[in-house]
N, C-alpha and C positions, 0 to 999 in steps of 0.2 A: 332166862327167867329162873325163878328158882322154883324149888318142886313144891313148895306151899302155895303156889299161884293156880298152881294146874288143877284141876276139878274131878272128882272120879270117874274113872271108867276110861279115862285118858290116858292118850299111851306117849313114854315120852321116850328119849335117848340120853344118855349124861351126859356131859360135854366139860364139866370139872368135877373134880371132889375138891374143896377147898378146906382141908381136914389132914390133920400133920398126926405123927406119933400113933399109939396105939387104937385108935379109933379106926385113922384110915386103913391099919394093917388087918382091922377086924371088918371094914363096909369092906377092902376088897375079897376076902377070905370068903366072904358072901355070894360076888359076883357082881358086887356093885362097882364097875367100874368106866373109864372112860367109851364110850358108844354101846354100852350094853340099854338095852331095852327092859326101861320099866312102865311099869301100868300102875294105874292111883287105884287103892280099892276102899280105904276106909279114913274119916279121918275122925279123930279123938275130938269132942265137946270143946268148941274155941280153935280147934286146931291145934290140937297142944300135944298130939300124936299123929303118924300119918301110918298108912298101912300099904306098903307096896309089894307089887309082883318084882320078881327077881327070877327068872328062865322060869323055873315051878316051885321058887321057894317066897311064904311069904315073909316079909321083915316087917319091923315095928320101928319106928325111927323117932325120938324125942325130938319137938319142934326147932330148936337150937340146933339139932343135929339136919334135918332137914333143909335149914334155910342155907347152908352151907353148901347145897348139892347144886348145880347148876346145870337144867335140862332144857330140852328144844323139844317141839312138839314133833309127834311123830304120823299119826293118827288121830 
């Protein structure tokens, strides 16, 4: 599924980043990457931003950039 489906306060795992070139070289620099653990905390009006845990960092991810991520629930 991908991380706009999941609901706050849920904890997920990534299982792709489908994101090429400078984008992906900047979600991994983050720590967003394959089996790392994220958690949903906030999302933008419509869903048009999502606001995720990254180990203790939190990120902002535009919904286009989001729908790209591919997670499995964890918790």
């Amino acid at each position: 599924m991908c991380l706009l489906q999941m609901k706050v306060g849920e904890i997920a795992a990534v299982d792709a980043i489908n994101v090429h070139g400078a984008l992906r070289a900047r979600l991994l620099a983050m720590g967003l990457m394959p089996n790392a653990q994220i958690s949903i905390k906030h999302f933008g009006w419509f869903k048009s931003t999502v606001q995720v845990m990254i180990n203790r960092t939190l990120v902002g991810l535009r919904k286009e950039e989001a729908a790209l991520i591919e997670v499995h629930k964890v918790a």
